[in-house]
N, C-alpha and C positions, 0 to 999 in steps of 0.2 A: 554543138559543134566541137568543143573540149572535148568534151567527155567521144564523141567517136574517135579524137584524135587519138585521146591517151589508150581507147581499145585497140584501135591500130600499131599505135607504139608497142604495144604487148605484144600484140599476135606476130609483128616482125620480129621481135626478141624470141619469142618460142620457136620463130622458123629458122632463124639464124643458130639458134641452139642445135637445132635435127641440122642444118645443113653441117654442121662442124663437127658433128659425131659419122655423118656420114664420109665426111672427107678423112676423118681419122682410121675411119677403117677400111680405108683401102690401104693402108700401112702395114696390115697384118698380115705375112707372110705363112701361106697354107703349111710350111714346113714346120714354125715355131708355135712352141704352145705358151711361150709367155706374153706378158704382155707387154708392148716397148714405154718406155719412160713419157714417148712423144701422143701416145694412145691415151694412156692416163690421165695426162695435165687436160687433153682436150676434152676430156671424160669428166673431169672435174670442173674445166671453165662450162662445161654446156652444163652441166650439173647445177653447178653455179648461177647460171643464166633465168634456169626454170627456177630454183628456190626462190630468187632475187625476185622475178615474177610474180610468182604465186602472193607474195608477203605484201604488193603494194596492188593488189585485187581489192575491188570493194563487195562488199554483198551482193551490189545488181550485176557486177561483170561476173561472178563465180553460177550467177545461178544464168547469165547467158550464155558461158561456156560452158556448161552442162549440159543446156539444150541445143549446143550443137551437134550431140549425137557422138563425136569422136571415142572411143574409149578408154585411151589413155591419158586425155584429158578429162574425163569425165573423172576417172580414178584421180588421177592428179588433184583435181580441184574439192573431191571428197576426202582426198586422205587432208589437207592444210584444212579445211572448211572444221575438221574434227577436233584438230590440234591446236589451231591458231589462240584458240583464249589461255590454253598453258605456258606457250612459247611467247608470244607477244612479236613484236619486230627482228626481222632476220638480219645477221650483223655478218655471217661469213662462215666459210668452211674450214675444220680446222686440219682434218687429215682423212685423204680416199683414200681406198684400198679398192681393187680393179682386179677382178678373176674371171679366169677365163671359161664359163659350161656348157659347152658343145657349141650351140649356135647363138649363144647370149654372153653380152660381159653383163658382171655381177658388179655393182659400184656401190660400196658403203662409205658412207661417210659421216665423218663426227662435226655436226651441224654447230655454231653457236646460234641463239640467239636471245635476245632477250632478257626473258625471263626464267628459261633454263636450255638445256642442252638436248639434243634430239637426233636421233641414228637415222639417218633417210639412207634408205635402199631402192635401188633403181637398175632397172634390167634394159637389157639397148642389145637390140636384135643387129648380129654380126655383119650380117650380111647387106642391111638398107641401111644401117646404123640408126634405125629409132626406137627412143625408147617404147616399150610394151606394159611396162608399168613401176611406179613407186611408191613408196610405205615408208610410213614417216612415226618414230617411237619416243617416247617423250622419256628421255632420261631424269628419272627421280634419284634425292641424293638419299644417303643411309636414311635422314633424319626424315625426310616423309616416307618412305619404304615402312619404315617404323610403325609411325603414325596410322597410314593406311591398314597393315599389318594387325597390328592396335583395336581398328576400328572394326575390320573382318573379324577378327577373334570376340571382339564384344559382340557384334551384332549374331556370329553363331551361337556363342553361348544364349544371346538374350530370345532366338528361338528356340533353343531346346527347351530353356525354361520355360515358353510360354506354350509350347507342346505338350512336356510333361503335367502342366496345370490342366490343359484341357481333356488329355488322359484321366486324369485325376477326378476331373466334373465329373468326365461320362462315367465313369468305373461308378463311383457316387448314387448314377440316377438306376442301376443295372438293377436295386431293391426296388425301386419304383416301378420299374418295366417288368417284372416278374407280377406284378400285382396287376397289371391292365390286362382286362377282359379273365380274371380271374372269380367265378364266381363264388360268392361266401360260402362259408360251407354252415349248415344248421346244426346246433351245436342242440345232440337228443336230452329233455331233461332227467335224469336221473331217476328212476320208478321207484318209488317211496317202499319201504323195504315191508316187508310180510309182519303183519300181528301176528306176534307168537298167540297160538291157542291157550284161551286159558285152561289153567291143570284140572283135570277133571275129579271132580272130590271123588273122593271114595267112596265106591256103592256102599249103602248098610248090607251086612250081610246078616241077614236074618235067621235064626234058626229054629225050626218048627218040631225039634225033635222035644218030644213031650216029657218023657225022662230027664233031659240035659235041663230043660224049663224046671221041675218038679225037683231037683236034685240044687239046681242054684236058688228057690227059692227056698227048701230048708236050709240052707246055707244064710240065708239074711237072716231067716227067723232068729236060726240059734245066736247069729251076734247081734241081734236087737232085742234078743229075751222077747219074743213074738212069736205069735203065728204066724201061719200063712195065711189065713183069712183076711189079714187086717193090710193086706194089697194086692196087687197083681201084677203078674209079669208079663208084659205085653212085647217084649220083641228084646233079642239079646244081638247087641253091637260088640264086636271085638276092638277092643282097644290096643290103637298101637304102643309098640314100647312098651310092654308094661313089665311086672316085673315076673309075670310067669313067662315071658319068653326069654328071659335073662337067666332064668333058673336051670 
């Protein structure tokens, strides 16, 4: 029974938000294009209304107003459902700004809350005066900008490194992959080289001329103080080098 009350509580805080933006724009005059002082504030309380809202939602009311279908609540409750663990508790608005674009006011505002600071932007249809939707951005200071910053630059470096490693592998296995389904090749063995011929002696050259015989066997006789009887001459070999072809 609580717990319907307190969703009831909300939902009349959300209607009374749309009713108050509704009332504030019938103040707008089709001739001016600014917007009045009295537009704004009520731009900023109904603005007001929905943050203040959204921050004291529990898990089971964010995921009931989702499943009602609406779509600016459904945005609504997904942009805080996204933010809520960086911001923490909402504590107030610090300064809107209210622009006029065509048939929408543009309302920004510099949110506090919490845990850090958060730019909610919210569009509110001119002419029913409800909003159409909001976006909610988490102001980080220099010192996490940094950090993150920091953390993005490490992490690209630390994939190119691990890219160019794995270039590296595969480039590596590119000798291995030239070799599959490579058949060996038979390596012929070398044919054992030619026996030179042996050198062929020299013919005897024999000579049968009866005279040449007859004419070198007086030749022996005379230098052995002999006849020719006391041998014979059976076959005349030409000696090489000797000293009659030197002569």
């Amino acid at each position: 029974m609580r717990h319907k009350i307190k969703s009831l509580g909300i939902a009349v805080m959300m209607l009374f938000a749309l009713l108050a933006m509704t009332a504030c724009s019938s103040a707008k005059t089709a001739e001016d294009d600014s917007v009045p002082a009295e537009i704004v504030e009520s731009l900023k309380y109904s603005q007001d209304g929905i943050l203040s809202t959204l921050s004291s939602l529990t898990d089971e009311d964010i995921e009931s107003y989702i499943a009602s279908g609406d779509e600016f609540t459904i945005i609504a409750m997904n942009a805080w459902k996204d933010n809520r663990d960086e911001l923490g508790a909402y504590q107030g608005i610090k300064e809107t700004e209210v622009v006029l674009d065509g048939e929408l006011y543009l309302v920004t505002s510099d949110v506090a809350y919490e845990q850090a600071d958060a730019t909610v932007t919210m569009n509110v249809d001119v002419q029913s005066g409800t909003p159409t939707y909001i976006a909610m951005e988490v102001q980080y200071s220099l010192g996490e900008l940094m950090k993150q910053a920091g953390l993005n630059t490490l992490m690209g470096v630390g994939i190119v490194f691990l890219v160019l490693l794995l270039l590296t592998f595969l480039i590596s296995l590119f000798q291995y992959l030239r070799k599959i389904g490579k058949k060996p090749e038979k390596v012929n063995a070398p044919s054992p080289a030619p026996k030179a011929a042996p050198a062929a002696e020299p013919e005897e050259e024999l000579v049968d001329d009866t005279e040449l015989v007859a004419v070198i066997a007086a030749a022996i006789a005379a230098s052995e103080n002999t006849s020719t009887d006391s041998f014979v001459v059976r076959s005349i070999r030409r000696k090489p080098n000797n000293k009659w072809q030197r002569a």
